[in-house]
C-alpha positions as CSV (number, residue, x, y, z in Angstrom):
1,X,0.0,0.0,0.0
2,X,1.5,3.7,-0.7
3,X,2.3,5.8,2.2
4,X,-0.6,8.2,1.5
5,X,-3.3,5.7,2.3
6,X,-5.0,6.5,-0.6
7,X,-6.2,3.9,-2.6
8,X,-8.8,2.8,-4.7
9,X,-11.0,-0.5,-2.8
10,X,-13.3,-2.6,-2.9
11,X,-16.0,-2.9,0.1
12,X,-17.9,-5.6,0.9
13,X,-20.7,-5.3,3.5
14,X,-21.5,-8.0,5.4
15,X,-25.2,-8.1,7.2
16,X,-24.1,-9.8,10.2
17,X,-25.1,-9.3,13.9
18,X,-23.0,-7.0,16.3
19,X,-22.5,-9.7,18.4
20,X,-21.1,-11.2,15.7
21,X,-19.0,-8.8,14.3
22,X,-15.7,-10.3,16.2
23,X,-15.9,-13.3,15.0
24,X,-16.0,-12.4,11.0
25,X,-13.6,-10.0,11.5
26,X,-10.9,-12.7,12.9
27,X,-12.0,-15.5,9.6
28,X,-12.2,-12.8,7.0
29,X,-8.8,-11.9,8.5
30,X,-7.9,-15.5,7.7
31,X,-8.5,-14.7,4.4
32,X,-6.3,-11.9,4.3
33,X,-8.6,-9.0,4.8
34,X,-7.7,-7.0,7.2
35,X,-9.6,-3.6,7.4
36,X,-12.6,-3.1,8.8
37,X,-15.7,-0.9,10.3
38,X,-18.1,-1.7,12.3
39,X,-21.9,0.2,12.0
40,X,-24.7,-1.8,14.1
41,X,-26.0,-4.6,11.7
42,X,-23.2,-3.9,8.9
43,X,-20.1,-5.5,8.8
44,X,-17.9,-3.5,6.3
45,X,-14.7,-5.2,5.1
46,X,-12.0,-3.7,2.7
47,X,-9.3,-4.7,0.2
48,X,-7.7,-3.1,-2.1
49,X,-9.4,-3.4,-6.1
50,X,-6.4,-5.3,-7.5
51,X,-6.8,-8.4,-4.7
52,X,-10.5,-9.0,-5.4
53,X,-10.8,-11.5,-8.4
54,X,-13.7,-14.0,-8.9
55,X,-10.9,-16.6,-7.4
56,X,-10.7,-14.5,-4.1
57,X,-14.3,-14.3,-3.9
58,X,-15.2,-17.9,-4.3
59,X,-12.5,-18.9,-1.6
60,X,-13.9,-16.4,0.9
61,X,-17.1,-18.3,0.4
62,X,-16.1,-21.5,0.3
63,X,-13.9,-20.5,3.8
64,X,-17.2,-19.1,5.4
65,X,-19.1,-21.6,4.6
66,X,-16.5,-24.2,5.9
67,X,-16.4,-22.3,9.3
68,X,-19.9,-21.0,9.7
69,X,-22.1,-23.4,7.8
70,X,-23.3,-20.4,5.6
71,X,-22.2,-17.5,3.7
72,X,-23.9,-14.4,5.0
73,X,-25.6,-12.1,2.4
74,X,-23.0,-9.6,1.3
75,X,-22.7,-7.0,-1.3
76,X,-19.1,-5.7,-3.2
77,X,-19.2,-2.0,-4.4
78,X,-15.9,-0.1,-5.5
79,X,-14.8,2.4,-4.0
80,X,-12.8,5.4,-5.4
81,X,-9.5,7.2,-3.8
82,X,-9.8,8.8,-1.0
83,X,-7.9,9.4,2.2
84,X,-9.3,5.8,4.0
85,X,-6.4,6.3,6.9
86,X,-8.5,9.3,7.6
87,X,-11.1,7.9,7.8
88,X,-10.6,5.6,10.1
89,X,-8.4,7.3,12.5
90,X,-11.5,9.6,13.0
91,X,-13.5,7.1,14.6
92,X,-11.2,5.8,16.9
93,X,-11.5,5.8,20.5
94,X,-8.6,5.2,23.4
95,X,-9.6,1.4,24.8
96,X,-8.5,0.5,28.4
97,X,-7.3,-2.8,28.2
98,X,-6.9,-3.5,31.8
99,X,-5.4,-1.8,34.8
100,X,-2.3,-1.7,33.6
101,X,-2.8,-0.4,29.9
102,X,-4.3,1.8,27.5
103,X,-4.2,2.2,24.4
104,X,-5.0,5.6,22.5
105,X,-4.5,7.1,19.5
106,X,-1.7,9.9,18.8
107,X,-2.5,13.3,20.3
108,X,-5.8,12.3,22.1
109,X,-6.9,13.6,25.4
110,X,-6.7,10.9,27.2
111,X,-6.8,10.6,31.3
112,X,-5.0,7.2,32.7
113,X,-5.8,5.6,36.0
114,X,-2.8,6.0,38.4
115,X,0.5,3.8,37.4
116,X,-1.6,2.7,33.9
117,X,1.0,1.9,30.9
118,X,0.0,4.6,28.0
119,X,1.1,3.5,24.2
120,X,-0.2,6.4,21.8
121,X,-0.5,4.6,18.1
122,X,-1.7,5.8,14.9
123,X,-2.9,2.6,13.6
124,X,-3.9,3.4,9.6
125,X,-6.0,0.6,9.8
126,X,-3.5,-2.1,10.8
127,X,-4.1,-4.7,12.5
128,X,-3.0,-4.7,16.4
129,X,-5.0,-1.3,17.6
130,X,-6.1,-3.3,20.5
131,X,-9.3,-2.7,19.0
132,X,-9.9,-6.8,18.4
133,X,-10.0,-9.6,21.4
134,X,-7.0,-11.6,19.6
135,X,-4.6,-8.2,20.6
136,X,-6.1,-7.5,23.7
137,X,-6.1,-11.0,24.7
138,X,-1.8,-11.1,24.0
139,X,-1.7,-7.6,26.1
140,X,-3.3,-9.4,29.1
141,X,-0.9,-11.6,29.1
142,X,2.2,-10.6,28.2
143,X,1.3,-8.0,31.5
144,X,1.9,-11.0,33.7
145,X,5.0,-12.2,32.3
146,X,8.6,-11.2,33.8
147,X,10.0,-10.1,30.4
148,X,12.9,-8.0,31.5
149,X,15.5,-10.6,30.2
150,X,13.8,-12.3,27.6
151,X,15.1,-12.2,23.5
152,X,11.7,-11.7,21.7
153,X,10.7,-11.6,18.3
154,X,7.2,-10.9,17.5
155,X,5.7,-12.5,14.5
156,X,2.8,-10.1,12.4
157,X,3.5,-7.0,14.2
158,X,1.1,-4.9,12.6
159,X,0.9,-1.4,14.2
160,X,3.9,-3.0,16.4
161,X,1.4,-2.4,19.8
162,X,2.7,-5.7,21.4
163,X,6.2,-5.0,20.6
164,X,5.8,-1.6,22.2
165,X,4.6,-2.9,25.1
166,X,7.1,-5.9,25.8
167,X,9.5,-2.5,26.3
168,X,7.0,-0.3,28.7
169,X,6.9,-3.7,30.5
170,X,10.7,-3.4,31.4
171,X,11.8,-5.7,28.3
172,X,15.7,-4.7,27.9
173,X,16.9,-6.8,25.1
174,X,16.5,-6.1,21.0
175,X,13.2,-7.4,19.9
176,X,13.3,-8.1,15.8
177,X,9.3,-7.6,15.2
178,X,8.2,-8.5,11.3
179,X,5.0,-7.9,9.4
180,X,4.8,-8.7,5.5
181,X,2.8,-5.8,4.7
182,X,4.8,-3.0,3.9
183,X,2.0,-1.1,4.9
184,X,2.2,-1.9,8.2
185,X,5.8,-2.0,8.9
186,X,6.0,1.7,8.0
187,X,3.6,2.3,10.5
188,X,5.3,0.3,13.1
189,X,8.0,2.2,12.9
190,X,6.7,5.4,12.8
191,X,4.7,4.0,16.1
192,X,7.8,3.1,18.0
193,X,8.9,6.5,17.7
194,X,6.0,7.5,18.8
195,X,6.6,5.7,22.1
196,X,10.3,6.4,22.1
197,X,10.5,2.3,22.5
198,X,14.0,1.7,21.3
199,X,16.5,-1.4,20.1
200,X,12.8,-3.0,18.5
201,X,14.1,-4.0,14.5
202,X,10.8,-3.3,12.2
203,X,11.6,-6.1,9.3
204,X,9.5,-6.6,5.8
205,X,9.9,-10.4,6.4
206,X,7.2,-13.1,5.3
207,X,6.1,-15.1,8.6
208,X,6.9,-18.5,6.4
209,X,9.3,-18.2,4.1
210,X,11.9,-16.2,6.3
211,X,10.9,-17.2,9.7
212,X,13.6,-20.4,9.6
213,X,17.0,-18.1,9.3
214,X,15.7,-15.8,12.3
215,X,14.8,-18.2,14.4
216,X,18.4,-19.8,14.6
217,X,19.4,-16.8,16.3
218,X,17.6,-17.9,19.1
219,X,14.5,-16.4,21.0
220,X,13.2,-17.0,24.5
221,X,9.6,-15.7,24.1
222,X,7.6,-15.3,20.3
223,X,4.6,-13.6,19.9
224,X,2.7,-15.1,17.4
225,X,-0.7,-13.0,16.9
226,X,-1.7,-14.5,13.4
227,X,-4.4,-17.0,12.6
228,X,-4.5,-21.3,12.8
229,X,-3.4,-21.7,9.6
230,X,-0.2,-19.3,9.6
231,X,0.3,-21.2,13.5
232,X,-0.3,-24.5,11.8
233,X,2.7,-24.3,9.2
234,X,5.3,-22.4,11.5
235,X,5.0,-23.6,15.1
236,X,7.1,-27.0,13.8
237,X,9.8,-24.2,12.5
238,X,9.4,-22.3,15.5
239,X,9.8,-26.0,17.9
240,X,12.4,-27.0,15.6
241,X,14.8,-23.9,15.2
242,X,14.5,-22.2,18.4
243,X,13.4,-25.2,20.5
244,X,13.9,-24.0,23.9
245,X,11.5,-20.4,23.3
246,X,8.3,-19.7,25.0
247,X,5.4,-19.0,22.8
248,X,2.2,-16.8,23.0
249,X,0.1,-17.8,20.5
250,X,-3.6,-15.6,19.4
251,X,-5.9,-15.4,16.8
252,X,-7.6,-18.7,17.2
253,X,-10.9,-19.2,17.5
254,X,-12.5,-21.2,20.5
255,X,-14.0,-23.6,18.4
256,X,-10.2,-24.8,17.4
257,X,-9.1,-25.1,20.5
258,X,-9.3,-28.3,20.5
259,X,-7.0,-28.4,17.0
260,X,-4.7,-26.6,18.8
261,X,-4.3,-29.0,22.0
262,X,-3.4,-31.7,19.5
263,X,-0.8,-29.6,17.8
264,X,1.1,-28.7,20.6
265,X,0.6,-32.4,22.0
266,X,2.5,-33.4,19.1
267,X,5.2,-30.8,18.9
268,X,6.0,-31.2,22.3
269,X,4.2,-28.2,24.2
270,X,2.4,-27.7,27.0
271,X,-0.2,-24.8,27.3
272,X,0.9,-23.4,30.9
273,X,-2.3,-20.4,30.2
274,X,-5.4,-20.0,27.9
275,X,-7.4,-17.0,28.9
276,X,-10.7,-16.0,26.4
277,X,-12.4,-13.3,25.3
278,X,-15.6,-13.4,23.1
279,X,-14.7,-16.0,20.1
280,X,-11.1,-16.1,20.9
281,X,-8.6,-17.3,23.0
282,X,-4.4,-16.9,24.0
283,X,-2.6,-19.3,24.7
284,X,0.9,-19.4,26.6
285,X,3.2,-22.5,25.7
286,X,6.0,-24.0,26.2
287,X,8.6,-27.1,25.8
288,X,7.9,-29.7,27.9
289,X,11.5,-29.7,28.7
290,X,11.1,-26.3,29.9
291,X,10.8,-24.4,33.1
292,X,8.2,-21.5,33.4
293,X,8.6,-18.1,32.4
């Protein structure tokens, strides 16, 4: 995507329940979608003109279908240029994750409960506002973790919000933090400085093809905030190449919880945390072999 945001897209509106809206968000995300508004019965999804083809369209149905049992009615409309980032950044509203942080966007008034971490982002729709359970569920977590010590690398770092926070939470080491948007490694950057967090490494890297000669390097705690397929092809890279690293896995849905148990059975983890939120869960895991965090 250029840096202006401005782009010409293609909408597709979704007539789904509010209650609902979580949920399609996190599969349509697992279809690589991954911008979004929410108004009351309306889902509204966006991508950008050149990725919509009648193959992209047919495997977004065939997915929902899969997952839900139906397809919910939708309709596609382009739309022309305009500033989106806008747009969106209008709209958006600081979200308390817990005691211990919030999360706002740049230059809002904002008034923090006593001792309550502060990251200012200016998200251009990226993924990882805090805005969706699968990020605030990692937050929660990685808030009761001693990470002062520990060599991270977080894997789809979208606005970079959890790579932010491993610093405010005392984290002292370089974290290498990769997205393979370039989209949204700009803005990770540009959101680091934002929160003077320094020694984090924004990379353009693909989570697959060059997770393998990272990893070697050797980690003690990834952040993996993806989706169960991405998880399903690289937590055997992640077991076999940096086998002795702590993992905080998102962006699964309850329903494949029990997928996951079986995975990590067989690679050799054990889940020492799962904590939920709506459709989704977090799960913290680590080698057998290992000792907690």
């Amino acid at each position: 995507m250029p840096n202006t945001g401005i782009q010409n897209y293609i909408e597709l509106a979704f007539i789904v329940n509010p209650s609902l809206h979580e949920l399609y968000i996190g599969l349509l995300a697992a279809e690589g979608i991954a911008y979004f508004q929410e108004e009351d019965e309306r889902l509204l999804a966006y991508l950008p003109e050149e990725e919509w083809t009648d193959e992209k369209e047919q495997t977004m149905i065939a997915f929902l279908q899969e997952r839900l049992g139906t397809a919910p009615a939708y309709t596609a409309t382009f739309m022309a240029d305009r500033n989106w980032n806008a747009e969106w950044e209008a709209n958006l509203q600081p979200i308390e994750i817990s005691d211990r942080f919030l999360i706002v966007q740049k230059n809002k008034d904002i008034n923090p409960k006593p001792g309550q971490i502060v990251i200012e982002i200016n998200p251009k729709m990226s993924f990882g506002t805090g805005y969706h359970a699968t990020t605030r569920l990692m937050l929660r977590q990685m808030e009761q973790l001693e990470l002062k010590d520990k060599k991270m690398m977080d894997i789809g770092t979208g606005t970079g919000v959890l790579a932010i926070a491993a610093r405010k939470l005392g984290n002292n080491l370089p974290i290498l933090a990769f997205d393979n948007s370039a989209w949204a490694a700009e803005n990770a950057i540009e959101n680091i400085e934002q929160n003077a967090a320094p020694d984090i490494k924004i990379e353009l890297l693909d989570a697959e093809e060059d997770l393998i000669v990272n990893l070697r390097e050797g980690y003690d705690l990834i952040l993996a905030n993806i989706n169960k397929n991405v998880i399903d092809r690289i937590l055997p890279a992640i077991r076999k190449y940096s086998p002795e690293a702590t993992v905080l896995l998102s962006g699964i849905l309850v329903y494949d919880e029990p997928w996951l148990k079986k995975l990590l059975k067989r690679l050799g983890y054990e889940i020492v945390q799962t904590i939920y939120e709506d459709e989704w869960l977090s799960s913290l895991v680590r080698p057998l072999s290992r000792s907690t965090l």
